[in-house]
C-alpha positions in Angstrom: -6.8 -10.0 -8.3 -10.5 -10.4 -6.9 -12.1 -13.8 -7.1 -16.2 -13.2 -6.9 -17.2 -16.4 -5.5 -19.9 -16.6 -8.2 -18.1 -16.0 -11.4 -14.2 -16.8 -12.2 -11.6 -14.7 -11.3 -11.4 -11.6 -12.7 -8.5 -9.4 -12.9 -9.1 -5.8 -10.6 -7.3 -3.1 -10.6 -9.6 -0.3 -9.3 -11.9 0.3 -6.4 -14.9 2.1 -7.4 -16.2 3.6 -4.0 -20.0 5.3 -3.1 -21.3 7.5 -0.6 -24.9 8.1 0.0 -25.8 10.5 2.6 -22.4 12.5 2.0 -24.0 13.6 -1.6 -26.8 14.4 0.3 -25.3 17.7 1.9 -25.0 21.6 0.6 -21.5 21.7 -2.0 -19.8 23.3 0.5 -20.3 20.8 3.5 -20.1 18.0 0.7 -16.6 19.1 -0.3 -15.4 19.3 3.6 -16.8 15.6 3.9 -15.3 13.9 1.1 -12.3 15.4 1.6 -12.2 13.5 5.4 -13.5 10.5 3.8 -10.5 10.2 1.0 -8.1 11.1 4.5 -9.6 8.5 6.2 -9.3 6.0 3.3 -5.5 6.9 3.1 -4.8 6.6 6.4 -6.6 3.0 6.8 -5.0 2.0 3.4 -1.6 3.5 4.9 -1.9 1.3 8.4 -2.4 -1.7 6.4 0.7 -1.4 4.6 -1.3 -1.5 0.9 0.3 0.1 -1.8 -2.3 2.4 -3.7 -3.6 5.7 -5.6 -6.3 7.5 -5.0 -8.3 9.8 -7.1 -11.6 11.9 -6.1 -14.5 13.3 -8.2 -17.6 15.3 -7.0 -19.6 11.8 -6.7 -17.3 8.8 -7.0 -14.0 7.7 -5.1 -11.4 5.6 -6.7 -8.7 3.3 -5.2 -6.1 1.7 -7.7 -4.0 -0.9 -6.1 -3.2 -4.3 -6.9 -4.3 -5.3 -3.4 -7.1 -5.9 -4.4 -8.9 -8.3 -1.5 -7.1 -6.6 1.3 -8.1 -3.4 -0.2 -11.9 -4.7 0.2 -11.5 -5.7 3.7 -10.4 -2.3 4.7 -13.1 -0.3 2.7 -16.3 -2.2 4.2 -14.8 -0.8 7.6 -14.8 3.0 6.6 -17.9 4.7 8.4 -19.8 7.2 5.1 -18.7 4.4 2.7 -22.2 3.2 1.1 -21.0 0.4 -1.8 -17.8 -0.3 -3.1 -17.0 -2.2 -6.3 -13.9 -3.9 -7.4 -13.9 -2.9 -11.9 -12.1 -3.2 -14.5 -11.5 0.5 -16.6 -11.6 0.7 -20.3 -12.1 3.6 -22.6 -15.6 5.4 -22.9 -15.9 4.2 -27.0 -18.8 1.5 -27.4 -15.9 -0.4 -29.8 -13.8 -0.5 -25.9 -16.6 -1.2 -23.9 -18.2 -4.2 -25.9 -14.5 -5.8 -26.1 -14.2 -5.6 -22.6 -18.0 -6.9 -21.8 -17.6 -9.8 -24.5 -14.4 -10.7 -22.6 -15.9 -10.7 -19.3 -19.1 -11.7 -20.2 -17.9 -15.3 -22.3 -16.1 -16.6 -19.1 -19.0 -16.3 -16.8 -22.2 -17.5 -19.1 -23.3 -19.8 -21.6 -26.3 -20.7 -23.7 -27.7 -22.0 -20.9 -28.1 -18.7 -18.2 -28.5 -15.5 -18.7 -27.7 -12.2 -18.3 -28.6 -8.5 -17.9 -26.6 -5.6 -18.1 -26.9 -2.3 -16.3 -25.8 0.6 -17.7 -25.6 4.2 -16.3 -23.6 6.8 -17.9 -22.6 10.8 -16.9 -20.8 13.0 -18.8 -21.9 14.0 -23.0 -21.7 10.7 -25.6 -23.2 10.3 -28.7 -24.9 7.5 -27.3 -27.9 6.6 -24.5 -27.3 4.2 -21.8 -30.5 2.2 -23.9 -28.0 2.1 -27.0 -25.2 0.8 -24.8 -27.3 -1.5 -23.6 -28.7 -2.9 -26.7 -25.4 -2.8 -28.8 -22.9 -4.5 -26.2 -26.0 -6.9 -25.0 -26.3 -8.3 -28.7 -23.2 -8.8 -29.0 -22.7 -10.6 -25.8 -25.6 -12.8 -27.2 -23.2 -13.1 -30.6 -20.6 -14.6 -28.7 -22.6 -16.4 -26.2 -25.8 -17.6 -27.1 -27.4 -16.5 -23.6 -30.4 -15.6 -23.0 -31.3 -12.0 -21.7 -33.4 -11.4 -18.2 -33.9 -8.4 -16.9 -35.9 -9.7 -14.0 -33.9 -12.8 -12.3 -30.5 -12.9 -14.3 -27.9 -15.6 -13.8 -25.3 -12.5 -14.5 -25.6 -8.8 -13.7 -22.5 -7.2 -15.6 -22.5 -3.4 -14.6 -21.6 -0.9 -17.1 -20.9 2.6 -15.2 -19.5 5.2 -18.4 -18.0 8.0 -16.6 -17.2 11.1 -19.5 -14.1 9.6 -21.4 -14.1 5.8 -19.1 -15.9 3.2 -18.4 -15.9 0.9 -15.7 -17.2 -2.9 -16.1 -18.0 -4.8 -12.6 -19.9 -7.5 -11.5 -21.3 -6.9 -7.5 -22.0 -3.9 -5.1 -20.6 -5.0 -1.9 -21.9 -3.0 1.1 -20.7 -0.6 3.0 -20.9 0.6 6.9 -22.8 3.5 5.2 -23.4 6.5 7.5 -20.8 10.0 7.5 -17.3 10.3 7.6 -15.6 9.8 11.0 -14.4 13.4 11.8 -17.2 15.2 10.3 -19.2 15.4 13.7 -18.9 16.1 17.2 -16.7 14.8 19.4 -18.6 12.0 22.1 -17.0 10.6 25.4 -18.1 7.2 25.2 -18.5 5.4 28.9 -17.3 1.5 28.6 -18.3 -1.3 30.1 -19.2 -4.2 28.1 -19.7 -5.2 24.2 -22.9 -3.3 24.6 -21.1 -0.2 25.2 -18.7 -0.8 22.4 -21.8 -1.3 20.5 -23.0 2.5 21.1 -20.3 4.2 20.8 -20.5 2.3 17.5 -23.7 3.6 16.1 -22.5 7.5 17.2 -19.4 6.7 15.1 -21.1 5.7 12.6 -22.8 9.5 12.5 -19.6 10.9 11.9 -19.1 11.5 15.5 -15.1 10.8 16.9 -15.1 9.1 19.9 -12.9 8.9 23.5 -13.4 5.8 25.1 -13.7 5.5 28.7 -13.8 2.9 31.1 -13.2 1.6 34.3 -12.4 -2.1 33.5 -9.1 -3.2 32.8 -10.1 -6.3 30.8 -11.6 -4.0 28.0 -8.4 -1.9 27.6 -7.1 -5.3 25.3 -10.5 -5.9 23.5 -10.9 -2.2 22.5 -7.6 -2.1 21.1 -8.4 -5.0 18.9 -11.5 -3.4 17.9 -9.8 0.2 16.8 -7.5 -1.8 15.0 -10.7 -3.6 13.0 -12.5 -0.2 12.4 -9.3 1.9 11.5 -9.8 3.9 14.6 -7.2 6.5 16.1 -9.6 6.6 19.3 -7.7 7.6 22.7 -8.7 5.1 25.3 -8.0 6.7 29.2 -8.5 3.7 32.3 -9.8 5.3 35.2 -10.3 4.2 38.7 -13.7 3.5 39.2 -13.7 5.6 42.4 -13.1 8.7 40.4 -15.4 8.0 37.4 -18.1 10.7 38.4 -15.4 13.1 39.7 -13.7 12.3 36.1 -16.7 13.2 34.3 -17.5 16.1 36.0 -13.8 17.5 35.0 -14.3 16.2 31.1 -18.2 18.1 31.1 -16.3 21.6 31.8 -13.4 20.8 28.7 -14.6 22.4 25.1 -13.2 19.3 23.2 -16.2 17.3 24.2 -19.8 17.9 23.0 -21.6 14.9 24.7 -21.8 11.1 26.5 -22.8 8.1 24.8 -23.9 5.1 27.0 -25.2 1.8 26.9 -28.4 2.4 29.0 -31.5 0.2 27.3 -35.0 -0.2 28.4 -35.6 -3.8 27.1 -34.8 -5.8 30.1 -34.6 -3.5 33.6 -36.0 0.0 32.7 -35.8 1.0 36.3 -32.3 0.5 36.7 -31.8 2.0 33.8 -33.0 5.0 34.0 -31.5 5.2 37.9 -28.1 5.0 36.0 -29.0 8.2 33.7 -30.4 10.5 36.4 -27.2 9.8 38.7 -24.8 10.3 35.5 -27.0 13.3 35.0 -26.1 14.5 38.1 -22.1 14.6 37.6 -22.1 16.5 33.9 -23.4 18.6 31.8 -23.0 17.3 29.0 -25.7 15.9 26.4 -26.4 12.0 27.2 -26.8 9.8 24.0 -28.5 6.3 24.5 -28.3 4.7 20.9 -29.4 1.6 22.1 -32.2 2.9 24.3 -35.5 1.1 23.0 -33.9 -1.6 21.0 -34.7 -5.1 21.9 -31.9 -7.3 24.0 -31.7 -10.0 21.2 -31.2 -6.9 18.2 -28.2 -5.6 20.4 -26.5 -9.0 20.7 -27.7 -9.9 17.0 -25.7 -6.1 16.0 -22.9 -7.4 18.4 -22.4 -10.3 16.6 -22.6 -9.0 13.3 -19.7 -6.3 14.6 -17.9 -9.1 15.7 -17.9 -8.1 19.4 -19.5 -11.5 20.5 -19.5 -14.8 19.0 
């Protein structure tokens, strides 16, 4: 059971999940990519202990469970995941769907707010989405009395008719967005503070898997945490600070690994920062990725926050 904060509770039982820039790619690089998505759903799902089924079409991902909040919690935190929606399913016939909207629809509005609906629709009917929006809306109103806005509702009830189903939902709660972790290179990532954290972050978020690195004992705890919040299966290898350059000059030689990311920004001390690339540039060969390199200080710690890597 899902409770919106801006409607009462409605009963959930499935997870309707989007991608954006995964539909984006050629059917065969599309298929690979789901197909790692839906694995790295399980396996996040699976550490959590939630009890679930999953199902996969060509443009829509669906989670049953009855888990539903800590379902949610998990989902947001899956890098390629766009939007996510907790629904209710009901049959594809207009006589199903308008039982089903009247039913939602009465507990959340009255003659004084009103509504909208949105309806999209794939698969052959022998109805438009304009029907279904004028047949169901009416009787909503029937049952009601609320006015309809299209513009500024007081209640958006999605309609999404997928061939012989429909699914009813109220919100589209966003996503981490980006590709599916696994689907790109493989990226040593050099930590040393949150801000570190932060950029191997972003090149995660690119589908990239990522080794973390560092010479500081206290993050060994902190990153730990933070694998555990992002569903990560990360390696994390403590080296003696002395042997960092020698260390990377080992790793630049080993196939696995296709490039660097560091923390290195030109907001604050340029100079120093670009001292720190040429002498890391010195020690491998491998590509150097600076995600963070021309953002401002206070959108890095703003992003940190937001990660929940600094209060």
């Amino acid at each position: 059971m899902y409770e919106n904060t801006n409607y009462q509770i409605v009963k959930y039982k499935v997870i309707l999940i989007r991608y954006s820039e995964v539909g984006l790619k050629a059917r065969a690089t599309r298929k690979r990519f789901i197909k790692t998505l839906v694995n790295n759903i399980k396996n996040a799902l699976s550490n959590r202990k939630i009890s679930f089924k999953i199902k996969s079409e060509w443009d829509r991902i669906y989670v049953y469970t009855d888990q539903i909040n800590s379902s949610l919690d998990v989902l947001k935190k899956i890098f390629g995941i766009s939007s996510i929606s907790p629904a209710v399913q009901t049959l594809s016939s207009l006589k199903s769907i308008s039982n089903l909207a009247v039913n939602i629809s009465k507990n959340n509005i009255s003659m004084e707010k009103s509504f909208a609906l949105r309806v999209t629709r794939t698969g052959e009917h022998k109805y438009t989405s304009q029907d279904v929006a004028v047949e169901i809306g009416n009787d909503i109103v029937n049952v009601t009395n609320a006015n309809v806005d299209l513009t500024k509702p007081d209640f958006e009830l999605f309609i999404e008719i997928r061939d012989d189903r429909a699914f009813l939902f109220t919100e589209k709660i966003k996503g981490t967005g980006g590709l599916p972790l696994g689907t790109q290179a493989t990226i040593l990532a050099l930590i040393s503070n949150f801000e570190s954290i932060l950029a191997a972050w972003y090149v995660m978020r690119r589908g990239c898997n990522v080794i973390f690195l560092t010479t500081d004992e206290s993050m060994i705890n902190f990153l730990e945490i933070f694998k555990m919040n992002w569903h990560l299966s990360s390696s994390t290898n403590l080296i003696k600070s002395t042997d960092l350059y020698e260390e990377l000059h080992k790793l630049s030689k080993d196939n696995r690994y296709d490039a660097i990311v560091t923390n290195h920004n030109l907001d604050e001390k340029p100079k120093r920062a670009l001292a720190g690339i040429k002498i890391l540039r010195k020690h491998t060969k491998l590509p150097i990725l600076q995600p963070l390199i021309v953002m401002k200080r206070d959108e890095i710690i703003n992003k940190c926050r937001i990660l929940g890597l600094v209060k």
